[in-house]
BAFI-3210 file (N, C-alpha, C; in Angstrom, 3 decimals, decimal comma, padded with zeros to 6 digits):
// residues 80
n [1|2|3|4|5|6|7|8|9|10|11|12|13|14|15|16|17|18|19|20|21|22|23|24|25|26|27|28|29|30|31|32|33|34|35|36|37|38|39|40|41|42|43|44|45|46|47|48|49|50|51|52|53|54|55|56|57|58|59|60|61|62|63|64|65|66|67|68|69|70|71|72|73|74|75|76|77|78|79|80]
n.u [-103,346|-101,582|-099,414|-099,752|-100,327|-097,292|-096,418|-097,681|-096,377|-094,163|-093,930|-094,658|-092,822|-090,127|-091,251|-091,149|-088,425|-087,846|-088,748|-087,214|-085,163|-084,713|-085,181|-082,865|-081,199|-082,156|-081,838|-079,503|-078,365|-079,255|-077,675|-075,053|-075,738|-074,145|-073,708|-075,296|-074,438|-071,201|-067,906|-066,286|-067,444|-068,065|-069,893|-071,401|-070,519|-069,115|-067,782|-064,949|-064,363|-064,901|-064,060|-061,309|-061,364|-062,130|-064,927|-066,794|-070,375|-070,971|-071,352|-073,212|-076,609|-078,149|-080,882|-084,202|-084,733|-082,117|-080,694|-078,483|-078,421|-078,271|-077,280|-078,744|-079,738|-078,093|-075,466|-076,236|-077,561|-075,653|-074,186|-075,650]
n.v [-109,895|-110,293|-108,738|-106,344|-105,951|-106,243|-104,343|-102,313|-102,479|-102,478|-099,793|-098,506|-099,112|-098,418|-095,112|-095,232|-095,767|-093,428|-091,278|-092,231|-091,797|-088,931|-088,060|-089,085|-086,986|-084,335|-084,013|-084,856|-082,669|-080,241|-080,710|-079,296|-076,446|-073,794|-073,274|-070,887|-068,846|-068,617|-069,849|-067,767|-065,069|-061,891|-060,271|-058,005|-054,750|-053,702|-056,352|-057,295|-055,402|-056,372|-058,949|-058,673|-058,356|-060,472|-060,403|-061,729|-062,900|-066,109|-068,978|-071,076|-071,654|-073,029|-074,149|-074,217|-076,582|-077,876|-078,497|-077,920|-074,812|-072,728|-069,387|-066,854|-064,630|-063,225|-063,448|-061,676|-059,450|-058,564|-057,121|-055,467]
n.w [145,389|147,631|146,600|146,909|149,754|150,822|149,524|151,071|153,379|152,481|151,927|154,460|156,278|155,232|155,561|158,526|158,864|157,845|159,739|162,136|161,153|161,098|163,474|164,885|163,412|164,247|167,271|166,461|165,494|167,835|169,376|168,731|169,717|171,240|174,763|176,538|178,452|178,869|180,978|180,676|179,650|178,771|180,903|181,698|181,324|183,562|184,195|183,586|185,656|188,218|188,112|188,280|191,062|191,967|192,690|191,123|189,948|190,743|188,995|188,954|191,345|194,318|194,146|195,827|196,209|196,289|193,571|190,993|189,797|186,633|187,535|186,237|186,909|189,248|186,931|185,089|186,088|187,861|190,447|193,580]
ca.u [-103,598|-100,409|-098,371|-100,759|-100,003|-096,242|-095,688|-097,795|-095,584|-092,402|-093,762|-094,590|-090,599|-089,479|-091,410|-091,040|-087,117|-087,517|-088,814|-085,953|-083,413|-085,184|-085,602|-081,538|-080,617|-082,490|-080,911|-077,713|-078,336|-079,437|-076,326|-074,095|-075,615|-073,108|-074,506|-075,959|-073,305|-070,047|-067,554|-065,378|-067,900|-068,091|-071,695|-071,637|-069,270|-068,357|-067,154|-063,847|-063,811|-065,172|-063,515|-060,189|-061,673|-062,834|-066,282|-067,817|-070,889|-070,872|-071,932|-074,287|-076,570|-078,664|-082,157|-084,678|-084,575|-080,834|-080,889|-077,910|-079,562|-077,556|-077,263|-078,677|-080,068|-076,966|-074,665|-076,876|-078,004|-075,067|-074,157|-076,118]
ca.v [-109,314|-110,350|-107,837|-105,148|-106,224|-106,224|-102,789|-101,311|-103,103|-101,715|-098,256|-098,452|-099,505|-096,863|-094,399|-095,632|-095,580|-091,978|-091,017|-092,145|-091,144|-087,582|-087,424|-088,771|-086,012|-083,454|-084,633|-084,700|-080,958|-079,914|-080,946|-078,788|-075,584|-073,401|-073,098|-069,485|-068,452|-069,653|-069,236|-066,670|-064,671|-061,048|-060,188|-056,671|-053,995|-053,631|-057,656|-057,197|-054,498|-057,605|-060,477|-058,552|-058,107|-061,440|-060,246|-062,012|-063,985|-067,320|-069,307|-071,609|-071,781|-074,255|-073,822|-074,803|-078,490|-078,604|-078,434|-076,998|-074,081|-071,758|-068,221|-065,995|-063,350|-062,795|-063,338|-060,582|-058,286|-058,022|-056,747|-053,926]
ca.w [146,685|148,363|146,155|147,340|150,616|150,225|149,135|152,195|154,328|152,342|152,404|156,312|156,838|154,537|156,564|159,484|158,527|157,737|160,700|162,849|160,854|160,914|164,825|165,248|162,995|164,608|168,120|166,692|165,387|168,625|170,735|168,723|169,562|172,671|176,012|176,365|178,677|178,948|182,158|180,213|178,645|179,635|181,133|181,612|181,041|184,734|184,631|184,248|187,567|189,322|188,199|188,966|192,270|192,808|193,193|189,922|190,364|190,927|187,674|189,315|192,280|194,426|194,159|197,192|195,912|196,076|192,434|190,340|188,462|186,071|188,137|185,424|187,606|189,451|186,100|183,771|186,754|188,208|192,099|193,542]
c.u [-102,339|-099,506|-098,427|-099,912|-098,262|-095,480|-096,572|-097,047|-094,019|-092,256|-093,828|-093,303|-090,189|-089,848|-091,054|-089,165|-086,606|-087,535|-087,508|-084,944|-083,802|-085,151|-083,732|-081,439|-081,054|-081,870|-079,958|-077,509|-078,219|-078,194|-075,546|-074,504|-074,286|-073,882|-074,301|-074,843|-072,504|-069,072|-066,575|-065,944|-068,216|-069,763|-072,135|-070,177|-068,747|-067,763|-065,597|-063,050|-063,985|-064,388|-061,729|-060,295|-062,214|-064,010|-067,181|-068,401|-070,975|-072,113|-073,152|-074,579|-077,059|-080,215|-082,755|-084,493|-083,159|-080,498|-079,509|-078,513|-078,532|-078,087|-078,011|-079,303|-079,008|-075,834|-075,119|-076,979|-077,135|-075,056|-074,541|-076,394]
c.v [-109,342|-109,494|-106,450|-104,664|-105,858|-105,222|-101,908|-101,891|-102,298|-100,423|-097,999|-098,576|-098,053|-095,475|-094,448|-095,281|-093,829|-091,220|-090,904|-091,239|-089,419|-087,223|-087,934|-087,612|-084,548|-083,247|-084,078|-082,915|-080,210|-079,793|-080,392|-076,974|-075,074|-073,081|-071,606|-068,541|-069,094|-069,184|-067,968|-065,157|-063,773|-060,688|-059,286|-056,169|-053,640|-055,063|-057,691|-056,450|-055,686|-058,590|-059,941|-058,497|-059,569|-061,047|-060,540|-063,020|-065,587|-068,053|-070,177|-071,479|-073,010|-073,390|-074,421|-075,815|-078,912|-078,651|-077,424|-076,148|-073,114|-070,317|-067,043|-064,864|-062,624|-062,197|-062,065|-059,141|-057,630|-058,057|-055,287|-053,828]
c.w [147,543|147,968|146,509|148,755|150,793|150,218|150,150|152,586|154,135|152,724|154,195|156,807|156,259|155,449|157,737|160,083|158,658|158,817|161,982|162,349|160,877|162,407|164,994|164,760|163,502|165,631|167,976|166,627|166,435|169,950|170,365|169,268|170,878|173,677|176,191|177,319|179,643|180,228|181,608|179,709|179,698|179,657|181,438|181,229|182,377|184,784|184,186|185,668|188,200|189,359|188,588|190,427|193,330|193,332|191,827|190,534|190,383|189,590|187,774|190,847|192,673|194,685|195,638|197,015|196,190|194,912|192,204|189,153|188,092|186,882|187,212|185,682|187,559|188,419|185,057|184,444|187,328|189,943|192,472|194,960]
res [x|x|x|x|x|x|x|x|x|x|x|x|x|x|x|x|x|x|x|x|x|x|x|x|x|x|x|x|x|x|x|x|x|x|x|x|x|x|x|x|x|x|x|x|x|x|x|x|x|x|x|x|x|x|x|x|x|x|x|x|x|x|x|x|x|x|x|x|x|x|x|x|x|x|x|x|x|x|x|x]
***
């Protein structure tokens, strides 16, 4: 009975083992993707008229909270 015992215990670790090492590696996966857009990255085909003009949008705003929120209205839609 104790040997019984024993080897659930090993398999519960082993799993248990797997688990982690399955949620770091997912994690780690996750942190390499590139952030959706980058400050260089052209966002229409008028963004170079603008950004020579100094009239490209501003990459982030502040939301009502005060909150830094990525601009992605402004940055996709453009100035109209």
């Amino acid at each position: 009975m104790r040997r019984s015992h024993e080897r659930t215990t090993t398999r519960t670790a082993l799993r248990l083992l797997a688990l982690v090492g399955a949620v770091v590696v997912g994690t780690g996966l996750g942190a390499c993707q590139k952030t959706p857009l980058r400050k260089d990255d052209q966002r229409s085909q008028f963004d170079r008229y603008d950004a020579t003009r100094n009239e490209r949008a501003p990459a982030y705003v502040q939301d009502a909270f005060g909150r830094r929120q990525p601009n992605l209205r402004g940055r996709l839609l453009g100035n109209d």
